[in-house]
C-alpha atoms as one frame of an Amber mdcrd trajectory, in Angstrom:
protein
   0.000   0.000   0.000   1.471   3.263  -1.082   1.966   5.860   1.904   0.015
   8.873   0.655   1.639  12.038   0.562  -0.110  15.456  -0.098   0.067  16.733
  -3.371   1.659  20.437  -3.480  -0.768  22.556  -5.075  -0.455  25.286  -7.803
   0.335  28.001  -5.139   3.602  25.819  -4.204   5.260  27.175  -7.947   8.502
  29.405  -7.612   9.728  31.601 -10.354  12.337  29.576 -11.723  15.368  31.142
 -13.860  15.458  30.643 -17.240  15.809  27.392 -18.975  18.530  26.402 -21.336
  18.054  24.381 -23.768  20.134  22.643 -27.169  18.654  23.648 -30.354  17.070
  26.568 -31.755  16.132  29.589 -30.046  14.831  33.455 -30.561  16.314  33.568
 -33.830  15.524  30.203 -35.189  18.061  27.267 -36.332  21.038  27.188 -36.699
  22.809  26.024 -40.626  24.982  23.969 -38.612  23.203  22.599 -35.115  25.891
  20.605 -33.027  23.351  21.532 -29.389  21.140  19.222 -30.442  21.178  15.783
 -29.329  18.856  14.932 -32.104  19.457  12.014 -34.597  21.395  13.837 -37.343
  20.750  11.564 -39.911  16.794  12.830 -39.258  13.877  13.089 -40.099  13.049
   9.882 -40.211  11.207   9.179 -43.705   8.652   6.731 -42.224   7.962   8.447
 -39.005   7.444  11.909 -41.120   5.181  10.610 -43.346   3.002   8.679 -40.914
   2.845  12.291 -38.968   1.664  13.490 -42.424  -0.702  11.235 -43.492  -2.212
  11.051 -39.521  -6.383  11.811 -39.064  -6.631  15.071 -37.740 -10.557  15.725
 -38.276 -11.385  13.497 -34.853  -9.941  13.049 -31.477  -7.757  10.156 -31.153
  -8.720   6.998 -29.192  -8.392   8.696 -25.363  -7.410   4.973 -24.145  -4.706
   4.786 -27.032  -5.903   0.966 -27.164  -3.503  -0.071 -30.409  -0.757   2.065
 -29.899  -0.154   0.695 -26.144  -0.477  -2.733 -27.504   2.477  -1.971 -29.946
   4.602  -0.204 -27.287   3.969  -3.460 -25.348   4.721  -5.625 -28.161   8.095
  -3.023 -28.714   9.568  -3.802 -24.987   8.036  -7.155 -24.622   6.105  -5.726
 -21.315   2.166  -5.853 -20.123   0.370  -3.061 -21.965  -0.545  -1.739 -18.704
   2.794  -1.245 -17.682   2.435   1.770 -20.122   2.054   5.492 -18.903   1.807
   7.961 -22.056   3.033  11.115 -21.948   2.948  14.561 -23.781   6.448  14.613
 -23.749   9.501  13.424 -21.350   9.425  16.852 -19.674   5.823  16.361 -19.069
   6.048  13.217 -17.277   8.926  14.508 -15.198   6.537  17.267 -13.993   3.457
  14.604 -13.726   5.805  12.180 -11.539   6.935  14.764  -9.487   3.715  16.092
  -8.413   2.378  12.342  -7.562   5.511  10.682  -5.947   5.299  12.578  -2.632
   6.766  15.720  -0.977  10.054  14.162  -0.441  13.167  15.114  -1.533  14.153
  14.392  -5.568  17.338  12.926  -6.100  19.361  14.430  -9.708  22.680  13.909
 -11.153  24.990  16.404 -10.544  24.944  17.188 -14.030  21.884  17.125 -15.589
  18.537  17.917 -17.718  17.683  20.764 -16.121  13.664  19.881 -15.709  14.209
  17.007 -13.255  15.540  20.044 -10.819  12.906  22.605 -12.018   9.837  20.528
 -11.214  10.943  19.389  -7.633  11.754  22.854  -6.853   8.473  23.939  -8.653
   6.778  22.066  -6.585   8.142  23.124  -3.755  10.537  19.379  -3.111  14.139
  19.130  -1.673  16.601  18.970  -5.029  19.581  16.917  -3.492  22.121  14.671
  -4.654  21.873  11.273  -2.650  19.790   8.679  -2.182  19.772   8.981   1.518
  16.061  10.227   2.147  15.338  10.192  -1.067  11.752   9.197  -2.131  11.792
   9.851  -6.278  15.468   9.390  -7.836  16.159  10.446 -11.588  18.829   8.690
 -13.482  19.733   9.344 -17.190  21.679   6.948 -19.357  23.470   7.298 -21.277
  24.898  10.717 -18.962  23.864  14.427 -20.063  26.174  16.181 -21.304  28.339
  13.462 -21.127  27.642  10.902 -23.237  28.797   8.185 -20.654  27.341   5.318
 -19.727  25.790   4.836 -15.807  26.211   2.239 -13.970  22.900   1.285 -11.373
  24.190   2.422  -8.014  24.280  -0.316  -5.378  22.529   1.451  -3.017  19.296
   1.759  -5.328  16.957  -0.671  -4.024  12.809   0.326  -5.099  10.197  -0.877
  -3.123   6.859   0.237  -4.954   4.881  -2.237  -3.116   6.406  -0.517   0.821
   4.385   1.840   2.829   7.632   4.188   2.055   8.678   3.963  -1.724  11.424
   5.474  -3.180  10.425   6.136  -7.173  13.459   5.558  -9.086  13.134   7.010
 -13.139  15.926   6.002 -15.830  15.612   8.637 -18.610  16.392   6.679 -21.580
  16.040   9.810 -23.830  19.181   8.969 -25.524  19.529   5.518 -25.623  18.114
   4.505 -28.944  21.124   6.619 -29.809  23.973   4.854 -27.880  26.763   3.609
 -30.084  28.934   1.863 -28.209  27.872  -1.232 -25.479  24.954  -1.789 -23.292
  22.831  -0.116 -21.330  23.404  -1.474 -17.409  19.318  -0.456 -16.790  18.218
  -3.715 -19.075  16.203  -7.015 -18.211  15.426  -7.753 -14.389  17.805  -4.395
 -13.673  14.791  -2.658 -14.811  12.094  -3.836 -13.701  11.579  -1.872 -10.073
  12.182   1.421 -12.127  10.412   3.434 -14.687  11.549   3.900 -17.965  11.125
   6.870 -20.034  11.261   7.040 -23.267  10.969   9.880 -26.145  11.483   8.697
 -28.928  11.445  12.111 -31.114  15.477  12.966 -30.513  16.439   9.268 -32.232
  13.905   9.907 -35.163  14.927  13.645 -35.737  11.457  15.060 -35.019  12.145
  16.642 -32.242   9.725  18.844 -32.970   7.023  16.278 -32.430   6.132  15.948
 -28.874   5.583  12.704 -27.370   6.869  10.095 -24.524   5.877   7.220 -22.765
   7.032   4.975 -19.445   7.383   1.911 -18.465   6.245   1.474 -15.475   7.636
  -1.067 -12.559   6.440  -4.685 -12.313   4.855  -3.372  -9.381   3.949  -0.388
  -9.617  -0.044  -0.331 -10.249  -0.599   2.140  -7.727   2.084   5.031  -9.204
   0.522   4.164 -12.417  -2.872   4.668 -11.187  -1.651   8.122  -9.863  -0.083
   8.987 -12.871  -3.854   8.590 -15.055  -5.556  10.139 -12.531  -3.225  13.028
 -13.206  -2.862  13.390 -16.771  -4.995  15.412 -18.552  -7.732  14.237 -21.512
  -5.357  13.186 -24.956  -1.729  13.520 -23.455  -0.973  12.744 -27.285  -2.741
  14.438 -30.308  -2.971  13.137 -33.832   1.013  13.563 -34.701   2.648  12.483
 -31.180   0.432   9.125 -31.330   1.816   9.008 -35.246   4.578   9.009 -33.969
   5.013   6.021 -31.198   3.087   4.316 -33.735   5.367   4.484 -36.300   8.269
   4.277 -33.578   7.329   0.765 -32.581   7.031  -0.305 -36.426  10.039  -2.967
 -37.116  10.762  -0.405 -41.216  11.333   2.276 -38.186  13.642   0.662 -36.038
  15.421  -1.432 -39.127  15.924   2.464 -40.319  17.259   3.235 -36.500  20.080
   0.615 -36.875  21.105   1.841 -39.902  21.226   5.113 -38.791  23.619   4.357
 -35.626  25.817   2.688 -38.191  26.514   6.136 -39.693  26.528   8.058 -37.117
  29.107   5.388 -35.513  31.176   6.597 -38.678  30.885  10.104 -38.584  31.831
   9.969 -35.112  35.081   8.584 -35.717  35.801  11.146 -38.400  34.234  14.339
 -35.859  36.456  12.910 -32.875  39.764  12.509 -35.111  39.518  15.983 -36.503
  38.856  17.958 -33.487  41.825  15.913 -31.818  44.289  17.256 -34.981  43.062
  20.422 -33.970  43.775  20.029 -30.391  40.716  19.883 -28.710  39.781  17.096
 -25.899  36.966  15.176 -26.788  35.665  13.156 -23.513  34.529   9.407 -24.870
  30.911   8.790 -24.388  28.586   6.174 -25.915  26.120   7.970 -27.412  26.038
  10.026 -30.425  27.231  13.409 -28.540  30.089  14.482 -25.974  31.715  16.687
 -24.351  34.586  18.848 -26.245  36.867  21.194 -24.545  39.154  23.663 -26.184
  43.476  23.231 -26.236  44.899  25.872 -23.478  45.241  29.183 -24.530  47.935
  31.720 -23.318  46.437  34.701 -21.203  43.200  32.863 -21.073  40.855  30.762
 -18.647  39.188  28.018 -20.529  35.336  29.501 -19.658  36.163  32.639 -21.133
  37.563  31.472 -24.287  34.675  29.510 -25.079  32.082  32.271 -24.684  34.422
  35.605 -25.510  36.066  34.149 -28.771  34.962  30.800 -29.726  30.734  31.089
 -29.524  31.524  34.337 -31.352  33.153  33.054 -34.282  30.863  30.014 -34.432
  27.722  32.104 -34.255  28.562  33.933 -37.363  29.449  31.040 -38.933  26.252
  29.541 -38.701  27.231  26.913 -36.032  25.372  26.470 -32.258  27.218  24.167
 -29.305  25.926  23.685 -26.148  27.836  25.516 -23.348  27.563  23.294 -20.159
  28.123  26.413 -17.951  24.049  25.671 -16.922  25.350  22.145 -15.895  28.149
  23.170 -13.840  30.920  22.580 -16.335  31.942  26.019 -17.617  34.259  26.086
 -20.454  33.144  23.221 -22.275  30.684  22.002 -24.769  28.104  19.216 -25.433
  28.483  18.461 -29.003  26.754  16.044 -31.156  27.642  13.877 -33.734  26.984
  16.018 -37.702  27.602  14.718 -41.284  31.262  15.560 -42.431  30.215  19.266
 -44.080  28.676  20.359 -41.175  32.085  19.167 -39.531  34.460  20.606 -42.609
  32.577  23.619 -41.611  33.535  24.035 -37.970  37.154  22.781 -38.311  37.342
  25.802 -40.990  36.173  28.186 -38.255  38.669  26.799 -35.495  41.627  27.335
 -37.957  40.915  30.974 -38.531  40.578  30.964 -34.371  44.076  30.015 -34.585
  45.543  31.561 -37.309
């Protein structure tokens, strides 16, 4: 039996500061988008033209009877295991509001919303387990790219009068390129699972999500529907997961990793001829860090002289300064002009 815990109300909401995001912002795209952690080898044809070709005259089913059946099918799971979500940020703010008033566990480093909606809700943001009674996770790492481990000290109990709600955000691991994730199999079944699917399909445009929920965790589902609004998912997000659990989708997924695996190679060699660290990762972005410069900390290179040059070059990085790693950049994996492009633009930096 879950312990219940009051719900914080609207009145509970902070102003929070301004969130940083990859991708495009006041003045629209960039030519050359490295902040993105989207798919670069995007849009996906299929997925696009099953958006396209969706029935917008009529609401969509508001049980979303097939699609949860093919999700199910997807991950193998019990079709009401499923939670369906307007997109990964909404969840986190659903979750948050149902799992209690205890404090949220984050990464150090990482997507900002997991922080916003605990302290939005007026909840503890800390960075232990200890106490803890919902505990994000994100693999593979943001900004990182790196694989996590599950801690030992995680241990679930959905079914105990005090639960601690554990979330992997699985975001980016359609994407990985390298091994497996450690959150697979029995590992994952006393967490939830979240998964939006728009960054590995290039749509990111497209909002949609879903969870899987624990083996037993009925009663966090049940708080989750009772939460969610009428049709989390309009005509194009449920196009979406519907064409995301297709098997033409995720055969065109494979492929795609394959070349991004080899434009990676190619993007990691020629910023290391330049000089620049890359930090291995496992997933189809990094972290990149420029050589030393003479008469010059690292954090104000990077936002004095090199987001300068790049910016009128038609080229957006993502400074990590908002995840507590000033003078560096999450930087995803492009096609070889975008990366031609950018090398040309670092050379003139150096003269």
């Amino acid at each position: 039996m879950i312990n219940p815990h009051p719900t914080p109300g609207p009145a509970a909401f902070v102003a929070q500061a301004p969130r940083i995001h990859g991708g495009p912002g006041a003045n629209g795209p960039a030519r050359f988008d490295f902040s993105t952690t989207a798919n670069a080898c995007g849009p996906c044809p299929l997925a696009l033209a099953a958006i396209r070709e969706a029935e917008y005259g009529h609401y969509p089913d508001p049980a979303y009877t097939a699609l949860r059946q093919q999700l199910a099918a997807l991950h193998q799971v019990a079709p009401e295991r499923l939670v369906l979500a307007a997109s990964a940020s909404e969840f986190i703010f659903r979750i948050t509001a149902v799992s209690g008033a205890g404090p949220v566990a984050v990464p150090v480093h990482a997507f900002g919303d997991y922080a916003t909606a605990a302290r939005g809700y007026g909840r503890e943001v800390v960075h232990t387990l200890a106490g803890a009674s919902l505990a994000w996770f994100t693999d593979p790492a943001s900004p990182s790219g790196e694989a996590v481990a599950r801690p030992a000290g995680l241990t679930p109990q959905p079914d105990s009068a005090q639960p601690v709600w554990a979330v992997v955000d699985r975001a980016c691991e359609p994407l990985r390129l390298a091994g497996a994730s450690a959150w697979s199999g029995a590992d994952a079944d006393d967490v939830f699972q979240l998964y939006s699917p728009n960054k590995a399909l290039g749509l990111t445009g497209v909002r949609a999500a879903y969870a899987i929920a624990p083996v037993h965790g009925e009663a966090m589902v049940q708080r989750l529907e009772g939460a969610c609004p009428s049709w989390p998912l309009g005509a194009a997000g449920a196009a979406l997961l519907t064409a995301w659990a297709s098997p033409a989708v995720q055969h065109w997924l494979a492929e795609a990793r394959q070349t991004l695996r080899s434009w990676k190679l190619r993007q990691t060699a020629g910023f290391a001829e330049l000089g620049w660290q890359v930090q291995p990762s496992v997933s189809n972005y990094g972290l990149l860090r420029p050589p030393a410069q003479p008469g010059i900390d690292a954090a104000t290179y990077a936002t004095q002289v090199v987001e300068p040059a790049l910016a009128q070059a038609g080229v957006a990085w993502r400074n990590t300064t908002s995840f507590g790693l000033p003078g560096a950049w999450r930087v995803s994996v492009q096609p070889p002009a975008a990366q031609d492009h950018v090398w040309a633009v670092l050379r003139r930096l150096r003269g």
